[in-house]
C-alpha positions as CSV (number, residue, x, y, z in Angstrom):
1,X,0.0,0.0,0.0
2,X,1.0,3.7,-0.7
3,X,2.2,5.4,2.6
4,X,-0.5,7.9,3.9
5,X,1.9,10.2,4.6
6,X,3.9,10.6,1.4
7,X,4.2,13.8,-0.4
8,X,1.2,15.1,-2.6
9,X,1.3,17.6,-5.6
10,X,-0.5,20.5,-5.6
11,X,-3.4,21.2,-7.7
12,X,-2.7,24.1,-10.0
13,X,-4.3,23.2,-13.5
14,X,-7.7,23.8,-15.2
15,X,-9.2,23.1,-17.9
16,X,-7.5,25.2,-19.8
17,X,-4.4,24.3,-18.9
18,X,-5.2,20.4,-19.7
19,X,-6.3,20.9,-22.9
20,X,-3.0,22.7,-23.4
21,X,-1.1,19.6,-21.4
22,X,-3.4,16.8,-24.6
23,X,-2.9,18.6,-27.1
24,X,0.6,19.6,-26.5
25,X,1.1,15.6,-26.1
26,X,-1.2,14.6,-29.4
27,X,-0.4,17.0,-31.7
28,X,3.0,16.1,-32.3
29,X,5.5,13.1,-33.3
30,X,2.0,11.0,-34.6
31,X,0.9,14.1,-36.9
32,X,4.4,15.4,-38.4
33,X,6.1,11.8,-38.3
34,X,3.7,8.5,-37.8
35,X,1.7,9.6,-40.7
36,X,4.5,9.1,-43.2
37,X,5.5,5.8,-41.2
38,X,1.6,4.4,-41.9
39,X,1.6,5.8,-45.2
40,X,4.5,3.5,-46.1
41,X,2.7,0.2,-44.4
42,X,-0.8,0.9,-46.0
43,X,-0.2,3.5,-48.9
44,X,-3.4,6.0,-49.4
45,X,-5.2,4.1,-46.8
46,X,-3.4,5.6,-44.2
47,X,-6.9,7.7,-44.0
48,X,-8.8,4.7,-42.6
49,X,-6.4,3.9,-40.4
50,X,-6.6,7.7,-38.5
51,X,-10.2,7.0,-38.8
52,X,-9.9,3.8,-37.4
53,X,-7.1,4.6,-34.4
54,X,-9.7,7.9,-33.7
55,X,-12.6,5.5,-32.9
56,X,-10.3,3.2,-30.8
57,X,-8.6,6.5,-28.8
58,X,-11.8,7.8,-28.0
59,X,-13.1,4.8,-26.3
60,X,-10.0,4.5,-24.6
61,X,-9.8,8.0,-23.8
62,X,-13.8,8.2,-22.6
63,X,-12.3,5.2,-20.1
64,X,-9.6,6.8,-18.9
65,X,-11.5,9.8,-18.0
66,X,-13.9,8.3,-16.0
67,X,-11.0,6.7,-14.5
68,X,-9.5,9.7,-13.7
69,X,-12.2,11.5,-12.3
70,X,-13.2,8.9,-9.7
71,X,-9.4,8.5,-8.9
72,X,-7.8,11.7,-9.6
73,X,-3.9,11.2,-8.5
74,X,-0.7,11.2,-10.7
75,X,0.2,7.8,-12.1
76,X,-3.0,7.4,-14.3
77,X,-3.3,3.6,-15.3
78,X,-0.8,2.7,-12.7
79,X,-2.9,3.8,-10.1
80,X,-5.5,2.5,-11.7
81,X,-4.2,-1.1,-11.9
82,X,-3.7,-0.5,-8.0
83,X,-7.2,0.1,-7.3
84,X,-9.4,-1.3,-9.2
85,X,-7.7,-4.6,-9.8
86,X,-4.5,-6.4,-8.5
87,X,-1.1,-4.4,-7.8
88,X,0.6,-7.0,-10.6
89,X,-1.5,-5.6,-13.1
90,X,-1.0,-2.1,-11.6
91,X,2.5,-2.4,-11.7
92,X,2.7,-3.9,-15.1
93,X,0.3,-0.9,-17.0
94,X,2.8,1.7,-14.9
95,X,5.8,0.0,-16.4
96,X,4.5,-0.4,-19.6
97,X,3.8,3.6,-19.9
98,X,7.9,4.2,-18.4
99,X,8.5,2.3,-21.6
100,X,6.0,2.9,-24.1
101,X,6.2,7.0,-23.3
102,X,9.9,6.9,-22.8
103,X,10.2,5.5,-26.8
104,X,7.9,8.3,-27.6
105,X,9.5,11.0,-26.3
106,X,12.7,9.7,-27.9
107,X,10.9,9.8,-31.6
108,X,9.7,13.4,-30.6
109,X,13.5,14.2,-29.8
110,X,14.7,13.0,-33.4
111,X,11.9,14.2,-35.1
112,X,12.8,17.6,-34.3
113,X,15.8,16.7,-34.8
114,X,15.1,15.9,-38.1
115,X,12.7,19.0,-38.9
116,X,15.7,21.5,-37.6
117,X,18.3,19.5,-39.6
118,X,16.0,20.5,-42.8
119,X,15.9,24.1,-41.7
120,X,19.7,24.9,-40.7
121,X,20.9,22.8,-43.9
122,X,23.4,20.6,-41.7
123,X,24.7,17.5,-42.1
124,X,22.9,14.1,-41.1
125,X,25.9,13.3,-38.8
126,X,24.9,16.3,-35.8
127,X,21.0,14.0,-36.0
128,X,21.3,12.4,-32.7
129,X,23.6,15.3,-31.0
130,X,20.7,17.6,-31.6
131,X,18.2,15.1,-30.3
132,X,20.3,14.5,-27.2
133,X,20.7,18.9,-26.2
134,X,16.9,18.6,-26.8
135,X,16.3,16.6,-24.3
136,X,18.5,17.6,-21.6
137,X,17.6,21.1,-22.5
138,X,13.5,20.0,-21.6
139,X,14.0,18.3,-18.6
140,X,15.5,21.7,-17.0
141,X,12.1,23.4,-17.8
142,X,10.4,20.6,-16.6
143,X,12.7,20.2,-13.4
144,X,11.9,24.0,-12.3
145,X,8.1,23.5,-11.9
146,X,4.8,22.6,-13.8
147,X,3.9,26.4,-13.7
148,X,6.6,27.3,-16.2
149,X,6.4,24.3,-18.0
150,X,2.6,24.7,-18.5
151,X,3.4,28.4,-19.6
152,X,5.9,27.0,-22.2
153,X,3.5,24.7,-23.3
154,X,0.5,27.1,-24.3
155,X,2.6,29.0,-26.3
156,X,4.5,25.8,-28.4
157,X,0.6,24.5,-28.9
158,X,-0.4,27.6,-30.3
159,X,2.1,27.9,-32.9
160,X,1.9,24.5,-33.6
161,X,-1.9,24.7,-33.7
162,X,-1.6,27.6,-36.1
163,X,1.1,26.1,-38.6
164,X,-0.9,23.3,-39.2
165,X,-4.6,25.4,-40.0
166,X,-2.2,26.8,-42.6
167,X,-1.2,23.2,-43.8
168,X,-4.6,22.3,-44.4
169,X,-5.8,25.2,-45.7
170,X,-3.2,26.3,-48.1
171,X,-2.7,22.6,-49.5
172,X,-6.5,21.5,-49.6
173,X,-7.0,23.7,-53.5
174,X,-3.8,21.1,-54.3
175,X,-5.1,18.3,-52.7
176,X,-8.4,17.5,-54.2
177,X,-7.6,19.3,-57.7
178,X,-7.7,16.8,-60.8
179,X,-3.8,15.7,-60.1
180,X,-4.6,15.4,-56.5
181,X,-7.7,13.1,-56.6
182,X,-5.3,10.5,-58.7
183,X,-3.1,9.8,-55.8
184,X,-5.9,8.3,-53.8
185,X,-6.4,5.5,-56.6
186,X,-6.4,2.7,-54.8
187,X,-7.8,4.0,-51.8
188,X,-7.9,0.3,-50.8
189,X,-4.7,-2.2,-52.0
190,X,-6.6,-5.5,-53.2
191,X,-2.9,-7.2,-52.2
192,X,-2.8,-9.9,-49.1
193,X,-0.9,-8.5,-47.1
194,X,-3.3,-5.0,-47.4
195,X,-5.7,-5.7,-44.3
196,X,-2.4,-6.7,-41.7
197,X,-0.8,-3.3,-43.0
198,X,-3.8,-1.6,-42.5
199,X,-4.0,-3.0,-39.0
200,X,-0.3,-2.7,-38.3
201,X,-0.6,1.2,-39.6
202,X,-3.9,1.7,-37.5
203,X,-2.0,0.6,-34.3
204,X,1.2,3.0,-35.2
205,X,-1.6,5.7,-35.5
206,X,-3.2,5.1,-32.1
207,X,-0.3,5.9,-30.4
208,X,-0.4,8.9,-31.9
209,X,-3.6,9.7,-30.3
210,X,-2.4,8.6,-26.8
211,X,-1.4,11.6,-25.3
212,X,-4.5,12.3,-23.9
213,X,-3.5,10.1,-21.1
214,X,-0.8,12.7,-20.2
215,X,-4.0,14.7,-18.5
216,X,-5.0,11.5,-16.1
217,X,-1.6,11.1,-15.3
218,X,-1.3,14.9,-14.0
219,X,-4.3,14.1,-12.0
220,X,-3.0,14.9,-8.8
221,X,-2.4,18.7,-10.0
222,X,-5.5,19.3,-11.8
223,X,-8.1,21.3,-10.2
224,X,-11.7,20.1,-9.6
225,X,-10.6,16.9,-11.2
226,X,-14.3,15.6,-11.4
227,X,-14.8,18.1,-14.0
228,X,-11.8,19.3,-15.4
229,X,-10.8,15.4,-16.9
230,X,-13.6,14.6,-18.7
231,X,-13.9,17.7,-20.1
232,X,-10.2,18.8,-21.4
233,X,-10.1,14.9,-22.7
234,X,-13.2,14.7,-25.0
235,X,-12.4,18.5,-26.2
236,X,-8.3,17.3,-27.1
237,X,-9.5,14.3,-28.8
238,X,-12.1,15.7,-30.7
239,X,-9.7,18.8,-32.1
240,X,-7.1,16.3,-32.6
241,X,-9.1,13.6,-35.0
242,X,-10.2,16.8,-36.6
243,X,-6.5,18.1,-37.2
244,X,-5.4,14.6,-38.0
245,X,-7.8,13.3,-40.9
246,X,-7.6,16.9,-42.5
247,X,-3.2,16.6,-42.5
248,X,-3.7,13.3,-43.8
249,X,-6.1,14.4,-46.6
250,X,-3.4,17.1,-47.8
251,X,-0.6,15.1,-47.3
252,X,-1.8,12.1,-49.0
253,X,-3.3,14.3,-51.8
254,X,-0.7,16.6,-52.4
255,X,2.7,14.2,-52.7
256,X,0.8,10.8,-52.6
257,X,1.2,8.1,-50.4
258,X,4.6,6.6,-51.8
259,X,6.7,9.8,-51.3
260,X,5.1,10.8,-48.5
261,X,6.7,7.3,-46.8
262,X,10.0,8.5,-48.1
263,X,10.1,11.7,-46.6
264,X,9.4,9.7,-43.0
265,X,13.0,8.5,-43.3
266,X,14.3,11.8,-42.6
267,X,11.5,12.3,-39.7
268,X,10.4,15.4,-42.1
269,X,7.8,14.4,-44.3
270,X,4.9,17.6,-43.5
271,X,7.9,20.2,-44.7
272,X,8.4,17.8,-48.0
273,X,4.7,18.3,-48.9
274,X,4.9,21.7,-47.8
275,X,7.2,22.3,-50.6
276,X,4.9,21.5,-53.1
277,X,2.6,24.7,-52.3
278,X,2.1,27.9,-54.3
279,X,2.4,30.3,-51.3
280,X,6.2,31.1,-51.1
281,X,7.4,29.7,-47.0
282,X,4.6,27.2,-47.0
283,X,8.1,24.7,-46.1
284,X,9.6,26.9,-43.1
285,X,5.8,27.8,-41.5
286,X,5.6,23.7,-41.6
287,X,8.9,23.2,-40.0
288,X,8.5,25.7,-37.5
289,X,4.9,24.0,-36.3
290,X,7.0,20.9,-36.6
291,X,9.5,21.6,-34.4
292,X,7.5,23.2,-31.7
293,X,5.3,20.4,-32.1
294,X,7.9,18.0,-31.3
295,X,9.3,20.3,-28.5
296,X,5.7,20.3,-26.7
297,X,4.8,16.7,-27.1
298,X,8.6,16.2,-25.4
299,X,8.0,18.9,-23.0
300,X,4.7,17.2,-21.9
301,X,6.2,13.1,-21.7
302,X,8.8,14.3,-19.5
303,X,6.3,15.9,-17.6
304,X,4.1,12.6,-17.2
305,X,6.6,10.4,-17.2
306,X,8.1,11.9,-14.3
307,X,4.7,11.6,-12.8
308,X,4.8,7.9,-13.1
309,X,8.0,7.5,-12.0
310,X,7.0,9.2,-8.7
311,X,3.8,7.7,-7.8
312,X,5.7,4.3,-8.3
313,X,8.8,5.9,-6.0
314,X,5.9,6.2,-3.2
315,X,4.5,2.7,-3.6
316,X,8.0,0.9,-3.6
317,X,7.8,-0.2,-7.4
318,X,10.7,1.6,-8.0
319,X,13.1,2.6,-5.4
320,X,11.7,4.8,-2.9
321,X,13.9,7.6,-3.4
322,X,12.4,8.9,-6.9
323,X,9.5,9.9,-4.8
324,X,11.6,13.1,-3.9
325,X,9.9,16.7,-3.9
326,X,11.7,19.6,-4.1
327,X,10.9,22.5,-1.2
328,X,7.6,23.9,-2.6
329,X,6.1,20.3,-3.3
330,X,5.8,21.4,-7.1
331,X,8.3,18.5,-9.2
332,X,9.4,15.2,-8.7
333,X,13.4,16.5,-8.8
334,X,14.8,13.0,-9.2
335,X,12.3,11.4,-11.1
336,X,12.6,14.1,-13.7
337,X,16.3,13.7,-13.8
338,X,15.8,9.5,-14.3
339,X,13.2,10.4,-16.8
340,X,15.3,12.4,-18.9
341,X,18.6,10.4,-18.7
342,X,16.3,7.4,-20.5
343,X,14.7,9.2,-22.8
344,X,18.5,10.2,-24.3
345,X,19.2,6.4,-23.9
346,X,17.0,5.7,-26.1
347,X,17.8,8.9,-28.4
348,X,21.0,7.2,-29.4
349,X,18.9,4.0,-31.1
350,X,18.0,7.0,-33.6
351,X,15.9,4.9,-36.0
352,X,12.3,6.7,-35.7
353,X,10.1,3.9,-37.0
354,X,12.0,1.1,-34.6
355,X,11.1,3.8,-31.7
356,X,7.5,4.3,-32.7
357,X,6.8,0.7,-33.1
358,X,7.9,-0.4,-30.0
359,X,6.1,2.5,-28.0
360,X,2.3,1.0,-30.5
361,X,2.9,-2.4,-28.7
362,X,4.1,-1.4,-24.9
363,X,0.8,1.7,-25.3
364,X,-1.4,-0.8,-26.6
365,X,-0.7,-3.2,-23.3
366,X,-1.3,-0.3,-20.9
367,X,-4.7,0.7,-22.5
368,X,-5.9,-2.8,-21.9
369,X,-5.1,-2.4,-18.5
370,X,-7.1,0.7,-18.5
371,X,-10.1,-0.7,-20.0
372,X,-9.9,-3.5,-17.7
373,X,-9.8,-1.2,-14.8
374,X,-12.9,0.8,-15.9
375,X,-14.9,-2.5,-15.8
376,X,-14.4,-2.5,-12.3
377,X,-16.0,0.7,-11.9
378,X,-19.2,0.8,-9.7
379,X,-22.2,1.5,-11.4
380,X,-22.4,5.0,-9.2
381,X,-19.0,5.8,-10.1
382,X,-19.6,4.6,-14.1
383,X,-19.6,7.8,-16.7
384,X,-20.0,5.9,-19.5
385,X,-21.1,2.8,-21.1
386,X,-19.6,-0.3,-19.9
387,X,-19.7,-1.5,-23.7
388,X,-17.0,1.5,-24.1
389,X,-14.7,-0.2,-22.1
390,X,-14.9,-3.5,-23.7
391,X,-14.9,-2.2,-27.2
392,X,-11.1,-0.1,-26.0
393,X,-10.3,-3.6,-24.4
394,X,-10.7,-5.9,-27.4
395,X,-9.7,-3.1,-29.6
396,X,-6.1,-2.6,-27.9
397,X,-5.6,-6.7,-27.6
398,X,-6.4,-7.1,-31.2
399,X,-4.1,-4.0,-32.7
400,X,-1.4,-5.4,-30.4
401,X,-1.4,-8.5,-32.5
402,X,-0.1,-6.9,-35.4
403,X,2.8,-5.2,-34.4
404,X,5.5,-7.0,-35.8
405,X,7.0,-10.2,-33.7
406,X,10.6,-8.7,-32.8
407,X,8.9,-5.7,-30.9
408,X,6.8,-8.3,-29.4
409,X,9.6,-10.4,-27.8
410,X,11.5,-6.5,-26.9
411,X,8.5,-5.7,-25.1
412,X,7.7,-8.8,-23.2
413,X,11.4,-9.1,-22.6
414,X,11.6,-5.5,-20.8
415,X,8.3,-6.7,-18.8
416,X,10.3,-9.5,-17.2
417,X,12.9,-7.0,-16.4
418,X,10.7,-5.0,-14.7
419,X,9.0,-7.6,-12.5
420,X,12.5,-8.9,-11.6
421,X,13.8,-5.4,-10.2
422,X,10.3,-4.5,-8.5
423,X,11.0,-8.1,-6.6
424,X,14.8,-6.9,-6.3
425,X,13.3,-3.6,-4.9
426,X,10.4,-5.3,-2.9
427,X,12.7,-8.0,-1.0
428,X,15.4,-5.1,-0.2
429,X,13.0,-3.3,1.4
430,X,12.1,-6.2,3.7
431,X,15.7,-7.2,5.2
């Protein structure tokens, strides 16, 4: 059990300010990278599959709220697991976020990367340097308070907000003009392998929807949490499916689906379409969007990460001393530290799609978690449907399948890790 007397966050965001915290996690890495990686699995029906990962992050997201507002501390599914069903399973869906959220943030680091590389002209070999002075450089904002991070988030989800209104707009004439309509013949390969890409692209996809979860993780620190959950997560998931299908539209339309995948390689693909429009720095308003986007979805995984890390410090998951507040009980010092030391671990893979798959599989395995926690709610503590929850749960299992097998065997290999240095951590703690 969690000590009574352990340290406790202060509650200083609205709804506002969660909105911010979703979107600033969405609207990032899945919409200016993970569509050219899905492109390249399922070619122009990368559309269904947003379509498809939209439906599934919605039910998992409607869950997770519900969640949240009935059990509004930081740790999100973690807690969760705790409460509503066994600690294994809690300590399993909080391990599984440490990794799946630890390979995002690492993709959000080389994607913008990747975008600045475009803009300053540089050479390929300064790709995982930049990534790495990203990082560090994001977990000092994070490490002085959530104040001025959330601060620094409003402003990097504006511009990023705005850049990519612009996208749509200005490429939508080129899109769905006589040249445009061709590159969505096939909308539907009639290959055999077409439906397990599709799949295997819808699953990439859903990650990229997943940041809503950043918001139940922050629970602790958001004001009337009843409320302010369910509110700022239906509103970012909404905004984001809308942003989402119409990038994927203009993308798909402008370039096609082929050199759309080809621009993924360099982490860059929005700014390659970008190119392609009549208004003169359509490329750098992209890029800019780009890299800010990449800078808030980083900026907001340290954040929940950190969050994790702590609320597993306080339940002896992890060792006890990540639990740490500074003076004004505003950050997790340490755990920020720890969070950002793995995240550049992980920066110096620097292979985007290898990243981005194995964060689908480990994201996928927490959200089932999640769904089978909110079939334990109560019927008085129920917001929802319990159908929702079953639909997210058989939804998550079945994308899960088709991720490929080597990410499978990564992912269950790092679970056994885990277990063994939580027993490590468990039977030091009893000597």
């Amino acid at each position: 059990m969690a000590d009574t007397k352990s340290p406790s966050l202060k509650r200083q965001i609205g709804v506002l300010g969660a909105i911010g915290m979703g979107l600033g996690s969405i609207i990032g890495t899945g919409v200016f990278v993970s569509i050219g990686i899905a492109a390249g699995l399922t070619g122009t029906s990368v559309i269904v599959a947003v379509i498809l990962a939209a439906f599934v992050a919605i039910c998992n997201g409607l869950n997770s709220a519900q969640l949240a507002a009935n059990h509004p501390v930081s740790g999100g599914t973690y807690e969760y697991g705790y409460k509503y069903l066994n600690p294994g399973l809690g300590f399993i869906a909080g391990w599984m976020f440490l990794l799946a959220k630890t390979a995002s943030a690492a993709t959000a680091a080389l994607g913008f990367s990747g975008y600045l590389i475009q803009v300053l002209g540089v050479s390929q070999s300064v790709f995982i340097p930049i990534a790495l002075l990203t990082v560090f450089v994001l977990t000092a904002i994070v490490y002085t308070g959530i104040k001025r991070s959330n601060t620094a988030n409003l402003i990097i989800v504006s511009i990023t907000l705005l850049s990519l209104l612009f996208f749509i707009i200005s490429g939508f004439p080129l899109a769905f003009s006589a040249t445009g309509l061709n590159h969505f013949l096939p909308f539907l390969p009639s290959t055999s392998s077409a439906i397990p890409n599709l799949l295997e692209a819808t699953a990439l996809m859903f990650v990229a929807y997943t940041g809503y979860g950043r918001i139940a993780t922050m629970g602790e620190e958001v004001k009337d949490p009843e409320k302010t959950i369910p509110q700022a997560m239906i509103i970012t998931l909404l905004i984001s499916m809308l942003l989402y299908l119409g990038v994927a539209l203009v993308a798909v339309g402008v370039v096609g689906a082929e050199t759309l995948s080809l621009a993924s390689i360099t982490a860059a693909p929005l700014e390659q379409v970008a190119n392609r429009f009549a208004l003169p720095g359509s490329n750098q308003v992209i890029t800019l969007g780009a890299m800010t986007a990449m800078l808030g979805v980083l900026l907001n995984l340290i954040l929940g990460l950190s969050r994790v890390v702590f609320a597993m410090g306080k339940r002896h998951d992890l060792p006890r001393f990540l639990a740490q507040l500074n003076t004004t009980q505003t950050t997790p010092t340490l755990a920020v530290i720890v969070v950002g030391i793995a995240i550049a671990v992980l920066v110096l893979i620097g292979n985007v799609k290898t990243t981005w798959s194995f964060s689908a599989f480990t994201v996928l395995i927490y959200y089932s978690i999640t769904n089978l926690a909110a079939l334990k709610l109560t019927p008085e503590e129920q917001l929802y449907s319990p159908i929702l929850a079953y639909i997210g749960l058989v939804s998550c299992l079945f994308l899960a399948v088709w991720i490929e097998p080597k990410v499978w065997l990564l992912g269950f290999g790092l679970m056994l890790v885990g277990w063994i240095l939580r027993l490590i951590i468990r039977h030091s703690l009893e000597q």
